[in-house]
N, CA, C and O atoms as CSV, one atom per row, in Angstrom:
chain,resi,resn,atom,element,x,y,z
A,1,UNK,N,N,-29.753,-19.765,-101.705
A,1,UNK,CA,C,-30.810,-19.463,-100.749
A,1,UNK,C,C,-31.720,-20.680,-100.653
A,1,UNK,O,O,-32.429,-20.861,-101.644
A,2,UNK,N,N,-31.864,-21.745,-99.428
A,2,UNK,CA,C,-32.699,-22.276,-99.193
A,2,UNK,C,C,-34.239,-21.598,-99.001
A,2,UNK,O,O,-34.601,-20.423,-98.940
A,3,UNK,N,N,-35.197,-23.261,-98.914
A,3,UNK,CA,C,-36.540,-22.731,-99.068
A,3,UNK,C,C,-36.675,-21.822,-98.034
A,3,UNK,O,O,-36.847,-20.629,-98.286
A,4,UNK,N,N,-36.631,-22.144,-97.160
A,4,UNK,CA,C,-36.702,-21.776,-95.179
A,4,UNK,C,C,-36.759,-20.179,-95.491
A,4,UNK,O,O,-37.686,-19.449,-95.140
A,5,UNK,N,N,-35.530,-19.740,-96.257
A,5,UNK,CA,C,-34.625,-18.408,-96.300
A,5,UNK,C,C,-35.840,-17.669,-97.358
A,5,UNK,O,O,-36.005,-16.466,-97.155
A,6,UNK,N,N,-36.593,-18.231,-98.336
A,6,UNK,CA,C,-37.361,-17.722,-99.224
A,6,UNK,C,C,-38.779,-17.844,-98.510
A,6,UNK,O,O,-39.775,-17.325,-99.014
A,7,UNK,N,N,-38.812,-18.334,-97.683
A,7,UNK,CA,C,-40.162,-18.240,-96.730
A,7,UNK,C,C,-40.050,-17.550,-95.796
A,7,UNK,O,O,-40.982,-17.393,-95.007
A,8,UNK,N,N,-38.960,-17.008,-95.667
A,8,UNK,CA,C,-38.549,-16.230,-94.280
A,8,UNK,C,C,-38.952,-14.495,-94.796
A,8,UNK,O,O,-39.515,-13.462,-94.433
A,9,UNK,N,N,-38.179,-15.132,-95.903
A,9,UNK,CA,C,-38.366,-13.369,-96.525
A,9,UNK,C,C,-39.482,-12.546,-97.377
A,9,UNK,O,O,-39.745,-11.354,-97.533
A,10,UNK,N,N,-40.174,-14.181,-98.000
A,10,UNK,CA,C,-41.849,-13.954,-98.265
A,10,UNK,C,C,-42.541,-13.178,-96.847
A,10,UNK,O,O,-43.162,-12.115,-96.823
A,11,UNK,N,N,-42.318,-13.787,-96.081
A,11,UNK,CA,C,-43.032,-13.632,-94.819
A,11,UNK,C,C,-43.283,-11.791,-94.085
A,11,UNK,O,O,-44.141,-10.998,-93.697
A,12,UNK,N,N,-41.330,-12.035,-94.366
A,12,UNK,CA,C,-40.732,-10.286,-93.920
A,12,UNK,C,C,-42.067,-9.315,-94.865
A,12,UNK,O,O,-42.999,-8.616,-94.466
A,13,UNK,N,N,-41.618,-9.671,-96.153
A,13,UNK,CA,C,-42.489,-8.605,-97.213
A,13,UNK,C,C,-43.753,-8.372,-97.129
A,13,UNK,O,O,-44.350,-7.295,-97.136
A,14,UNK,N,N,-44.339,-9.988,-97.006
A,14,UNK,CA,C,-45.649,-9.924,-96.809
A,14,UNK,C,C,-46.214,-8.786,-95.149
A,14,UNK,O,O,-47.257,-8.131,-95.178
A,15,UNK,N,N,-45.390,-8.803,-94.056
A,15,UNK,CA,C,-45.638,-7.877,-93.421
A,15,UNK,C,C,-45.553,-6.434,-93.559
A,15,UNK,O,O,-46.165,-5.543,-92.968
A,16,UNK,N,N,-44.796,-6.399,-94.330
A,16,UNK,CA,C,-43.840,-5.024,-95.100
A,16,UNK,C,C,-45.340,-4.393,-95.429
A,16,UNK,O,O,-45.745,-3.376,-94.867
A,17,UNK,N,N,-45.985,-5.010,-96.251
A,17,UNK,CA,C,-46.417,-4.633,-97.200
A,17,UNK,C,C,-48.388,-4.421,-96.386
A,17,UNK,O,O,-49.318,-3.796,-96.897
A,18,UNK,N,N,-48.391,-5.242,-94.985
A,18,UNK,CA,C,-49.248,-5.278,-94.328
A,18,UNK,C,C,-49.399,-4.080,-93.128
A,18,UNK,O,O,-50.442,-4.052,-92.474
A,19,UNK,N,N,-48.423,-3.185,-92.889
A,19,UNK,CA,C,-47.638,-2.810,-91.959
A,19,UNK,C,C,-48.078,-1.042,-93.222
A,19,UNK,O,O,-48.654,-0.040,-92.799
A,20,UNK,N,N,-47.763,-1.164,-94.132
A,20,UNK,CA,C,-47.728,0.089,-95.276
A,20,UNK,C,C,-49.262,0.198,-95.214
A,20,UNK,O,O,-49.778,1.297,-95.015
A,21,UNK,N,N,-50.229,-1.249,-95.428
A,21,UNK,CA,C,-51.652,-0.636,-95.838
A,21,UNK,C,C,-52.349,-0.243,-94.552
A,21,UNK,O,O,-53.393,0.392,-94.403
A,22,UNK,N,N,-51.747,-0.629,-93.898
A,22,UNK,CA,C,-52.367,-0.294,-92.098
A,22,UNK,C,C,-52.017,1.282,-92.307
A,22,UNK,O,O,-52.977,1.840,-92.840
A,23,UNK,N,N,-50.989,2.124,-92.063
A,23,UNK,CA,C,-50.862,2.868,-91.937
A,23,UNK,C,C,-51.317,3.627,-92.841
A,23,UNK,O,O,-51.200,4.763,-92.381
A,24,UNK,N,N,-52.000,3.712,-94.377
A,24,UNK,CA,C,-52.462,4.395,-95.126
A,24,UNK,C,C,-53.801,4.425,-95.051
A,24,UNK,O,O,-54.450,5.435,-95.325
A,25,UNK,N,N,-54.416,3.104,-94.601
A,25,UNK,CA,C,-55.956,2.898,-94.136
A,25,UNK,C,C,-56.665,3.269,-93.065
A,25,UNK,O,O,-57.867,3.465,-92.889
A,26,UNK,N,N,-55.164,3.371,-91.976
A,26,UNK,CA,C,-55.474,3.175,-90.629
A,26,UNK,C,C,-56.771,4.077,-90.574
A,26,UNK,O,O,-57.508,3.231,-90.069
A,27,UNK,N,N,-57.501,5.081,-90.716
A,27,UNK,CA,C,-58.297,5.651,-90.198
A,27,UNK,C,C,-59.499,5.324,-90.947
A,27,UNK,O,O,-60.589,5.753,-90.567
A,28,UNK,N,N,-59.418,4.807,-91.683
A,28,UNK,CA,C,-60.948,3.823,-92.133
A,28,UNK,C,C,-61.349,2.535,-91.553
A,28,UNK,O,O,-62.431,2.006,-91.301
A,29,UNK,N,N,-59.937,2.162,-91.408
A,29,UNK,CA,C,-60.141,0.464,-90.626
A,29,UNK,C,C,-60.724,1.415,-89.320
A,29,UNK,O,O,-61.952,1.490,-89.324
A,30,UNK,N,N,-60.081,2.114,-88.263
A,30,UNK,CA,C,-60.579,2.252,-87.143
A,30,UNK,C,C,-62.361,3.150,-87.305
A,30,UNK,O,O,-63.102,3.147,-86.322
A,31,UNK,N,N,-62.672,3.630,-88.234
A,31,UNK,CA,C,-64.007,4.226,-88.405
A,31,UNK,C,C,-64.674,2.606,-88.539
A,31,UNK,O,O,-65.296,2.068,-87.623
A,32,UNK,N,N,-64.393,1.954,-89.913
A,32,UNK,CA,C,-65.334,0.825,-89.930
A,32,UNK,C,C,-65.619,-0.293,-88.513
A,32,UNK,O,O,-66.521,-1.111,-88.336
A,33,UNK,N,N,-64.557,0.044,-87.732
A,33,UNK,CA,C,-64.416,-0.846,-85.977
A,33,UNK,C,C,-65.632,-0.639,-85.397
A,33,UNK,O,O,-66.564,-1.344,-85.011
A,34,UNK,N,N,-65.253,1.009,-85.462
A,34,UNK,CA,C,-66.311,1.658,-84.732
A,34,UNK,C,C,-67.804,1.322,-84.946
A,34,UNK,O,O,-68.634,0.974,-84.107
A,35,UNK,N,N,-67.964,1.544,-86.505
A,35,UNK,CA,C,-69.232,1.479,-86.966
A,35,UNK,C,C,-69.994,0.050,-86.601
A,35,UNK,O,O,-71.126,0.085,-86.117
A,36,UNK,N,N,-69.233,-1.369,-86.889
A,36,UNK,CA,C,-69.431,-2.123,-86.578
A,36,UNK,C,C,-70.013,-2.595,-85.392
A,36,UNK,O,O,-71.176,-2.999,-85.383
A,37,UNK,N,N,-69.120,-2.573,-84.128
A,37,UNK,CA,C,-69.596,-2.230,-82.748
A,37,UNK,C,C,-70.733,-1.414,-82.763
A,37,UNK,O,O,-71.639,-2.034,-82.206
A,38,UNK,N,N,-71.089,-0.368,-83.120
A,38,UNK,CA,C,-72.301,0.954,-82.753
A,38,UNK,C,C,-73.454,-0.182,-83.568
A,38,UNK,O,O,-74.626,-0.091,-83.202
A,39,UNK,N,N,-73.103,-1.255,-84.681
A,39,UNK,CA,C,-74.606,-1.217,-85.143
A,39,UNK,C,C,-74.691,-2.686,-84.664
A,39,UNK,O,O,-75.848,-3.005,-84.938
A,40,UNK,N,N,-74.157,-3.612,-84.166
A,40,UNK,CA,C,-73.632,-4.568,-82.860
A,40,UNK,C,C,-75.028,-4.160,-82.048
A,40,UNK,O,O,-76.187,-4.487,-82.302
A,41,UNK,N,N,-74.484,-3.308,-80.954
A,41,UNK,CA,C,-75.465,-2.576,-80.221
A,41,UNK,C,C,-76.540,-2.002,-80.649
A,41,UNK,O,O,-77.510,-1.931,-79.894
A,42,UNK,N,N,-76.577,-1.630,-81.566
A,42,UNK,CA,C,-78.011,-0.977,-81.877
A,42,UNK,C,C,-78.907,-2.241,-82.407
A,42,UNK,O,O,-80.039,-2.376,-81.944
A,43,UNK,N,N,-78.464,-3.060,-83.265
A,43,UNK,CA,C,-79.359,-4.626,-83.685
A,43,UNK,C,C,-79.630,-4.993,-81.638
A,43,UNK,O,O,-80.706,-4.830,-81.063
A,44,UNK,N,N,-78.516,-5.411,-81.067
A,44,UNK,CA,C,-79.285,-5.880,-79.633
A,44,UNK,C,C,-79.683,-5.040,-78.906
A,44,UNK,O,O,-79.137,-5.231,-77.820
A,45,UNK,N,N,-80.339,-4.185,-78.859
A,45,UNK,CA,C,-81.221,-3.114,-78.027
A,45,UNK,C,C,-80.066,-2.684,-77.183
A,45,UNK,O,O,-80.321,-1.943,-76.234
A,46,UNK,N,N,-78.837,-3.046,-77.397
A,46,UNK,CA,C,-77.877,-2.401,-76.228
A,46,UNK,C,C,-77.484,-3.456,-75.216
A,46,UNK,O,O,-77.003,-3.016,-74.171
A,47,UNK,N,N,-77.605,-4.799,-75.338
A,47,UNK,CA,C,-77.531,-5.553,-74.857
A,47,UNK,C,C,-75.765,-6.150,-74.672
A,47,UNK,O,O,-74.883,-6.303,-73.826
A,48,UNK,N,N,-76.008,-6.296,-75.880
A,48,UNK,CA,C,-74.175,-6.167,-76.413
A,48,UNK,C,C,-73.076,-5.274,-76.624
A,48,UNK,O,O,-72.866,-4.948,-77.792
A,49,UNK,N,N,-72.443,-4.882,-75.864
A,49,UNK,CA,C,-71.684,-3.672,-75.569
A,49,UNK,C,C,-70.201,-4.311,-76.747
A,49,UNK,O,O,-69.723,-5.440,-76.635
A,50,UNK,N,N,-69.782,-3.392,-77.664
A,50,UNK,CA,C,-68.638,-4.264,-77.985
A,50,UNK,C,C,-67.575,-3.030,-77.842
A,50,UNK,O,O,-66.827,-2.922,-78.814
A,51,UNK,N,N,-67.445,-2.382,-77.122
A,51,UNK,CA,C,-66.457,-1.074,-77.243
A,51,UNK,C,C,-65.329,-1.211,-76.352
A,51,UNK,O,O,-64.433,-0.370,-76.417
A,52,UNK,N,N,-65.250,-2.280,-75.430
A,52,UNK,CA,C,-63.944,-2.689,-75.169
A,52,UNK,C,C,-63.124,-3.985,-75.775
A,52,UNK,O,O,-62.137,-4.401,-75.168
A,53,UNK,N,N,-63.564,-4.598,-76.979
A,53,UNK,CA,C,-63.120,-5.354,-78.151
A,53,UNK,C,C,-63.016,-4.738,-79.028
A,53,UNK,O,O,-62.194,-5.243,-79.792
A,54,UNK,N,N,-63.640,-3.367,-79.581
A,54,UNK,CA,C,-63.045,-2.616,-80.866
A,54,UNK,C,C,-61.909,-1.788,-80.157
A,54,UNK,O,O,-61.010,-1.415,-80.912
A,55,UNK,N,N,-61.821,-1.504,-79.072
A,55,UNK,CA,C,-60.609,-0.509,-78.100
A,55,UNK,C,C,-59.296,-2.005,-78.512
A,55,UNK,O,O,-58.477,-2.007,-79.431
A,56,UNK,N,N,-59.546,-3.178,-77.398
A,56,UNK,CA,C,-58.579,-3.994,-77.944
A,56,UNK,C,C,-57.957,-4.549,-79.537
A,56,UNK,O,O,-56.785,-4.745,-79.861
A,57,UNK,N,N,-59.482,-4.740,-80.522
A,57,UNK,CA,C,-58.587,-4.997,-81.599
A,57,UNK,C,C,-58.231,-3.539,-82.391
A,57,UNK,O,O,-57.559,-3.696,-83.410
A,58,UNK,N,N,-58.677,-1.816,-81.979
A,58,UNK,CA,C,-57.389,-1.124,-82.664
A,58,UNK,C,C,-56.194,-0.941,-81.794
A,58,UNK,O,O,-55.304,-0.202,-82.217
A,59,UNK,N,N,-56.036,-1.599,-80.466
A,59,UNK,CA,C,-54.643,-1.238,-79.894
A,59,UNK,C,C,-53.673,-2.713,-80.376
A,59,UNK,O,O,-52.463,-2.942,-80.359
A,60,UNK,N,N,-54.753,-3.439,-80.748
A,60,UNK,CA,C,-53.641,-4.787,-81.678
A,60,UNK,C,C,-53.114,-4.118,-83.121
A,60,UNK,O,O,-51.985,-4.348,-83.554
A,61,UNK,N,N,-54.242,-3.116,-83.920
A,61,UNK,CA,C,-53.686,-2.714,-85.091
A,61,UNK,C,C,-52.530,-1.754,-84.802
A,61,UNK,O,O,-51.479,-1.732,-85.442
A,62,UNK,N,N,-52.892,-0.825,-83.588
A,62,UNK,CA,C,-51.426,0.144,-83.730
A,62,UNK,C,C,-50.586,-0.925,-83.122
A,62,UNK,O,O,-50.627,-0.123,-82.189
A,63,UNK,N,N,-50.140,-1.546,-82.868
A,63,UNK,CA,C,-49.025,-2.472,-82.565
A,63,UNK,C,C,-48.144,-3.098,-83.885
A,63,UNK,O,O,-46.957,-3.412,-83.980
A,64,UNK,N,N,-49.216,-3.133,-84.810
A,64,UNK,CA,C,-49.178,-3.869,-86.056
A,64,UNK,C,C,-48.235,-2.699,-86.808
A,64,UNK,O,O,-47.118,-2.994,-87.233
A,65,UNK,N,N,-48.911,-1.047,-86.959
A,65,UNK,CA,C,-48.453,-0.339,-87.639
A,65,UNK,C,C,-47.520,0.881,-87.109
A,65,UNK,O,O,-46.892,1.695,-87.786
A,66,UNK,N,N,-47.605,0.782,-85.876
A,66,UNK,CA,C,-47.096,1.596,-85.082
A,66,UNK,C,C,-47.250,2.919,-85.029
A,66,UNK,O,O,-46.592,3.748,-84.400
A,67,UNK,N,N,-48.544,3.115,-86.023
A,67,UNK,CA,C,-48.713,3.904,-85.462
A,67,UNK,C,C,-50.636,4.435,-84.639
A,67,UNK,O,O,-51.639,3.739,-84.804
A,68,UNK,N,N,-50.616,5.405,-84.051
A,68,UNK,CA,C,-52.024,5.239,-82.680
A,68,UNK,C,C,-53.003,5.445,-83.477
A,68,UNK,O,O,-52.899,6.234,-84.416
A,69,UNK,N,N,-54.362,4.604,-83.163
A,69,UNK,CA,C,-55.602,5.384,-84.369
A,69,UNK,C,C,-56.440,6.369,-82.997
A,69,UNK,O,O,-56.365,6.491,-81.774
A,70,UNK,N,N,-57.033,6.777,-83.869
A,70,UNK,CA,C,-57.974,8.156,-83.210
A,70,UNK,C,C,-58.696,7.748,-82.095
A,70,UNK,O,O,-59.409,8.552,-81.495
């Protein structure tokens, strides 16, 4: 097994294994999104809307884990 082949398959696992904590977390990562954004807006009087960037980065995470958050 070349290096290439041992970086290839580091790589595989390392998603493996990124792909498993998504889906066991998934509903805390998407609460903490949320929370983030809501206090975003609440520090700028509402100035800063971030709820179509927490919509885009959890439709990047279900892509990631396949499966949909709430």
């Amino acid at each position: 097994m070349g290096a290439f082949d041992k970086l290839q398959d580091g790589a595989e696992d390392l998603k493996d294994k990124a792909q498993a904590f998504l889906q066991e977390h998934g509903d805390k990562i998407d609460s903490g999104i949320d929370k983030a954004s809501d206090f975003v807006e609440d520090k700028t009087g509402g100035k800063v809307n971030l709820d179509k960037a927490a919509d885009v980065l959890k439709d990047g995470i279900d892509k990631l884990d396949g499966e949909p958050t709430s």
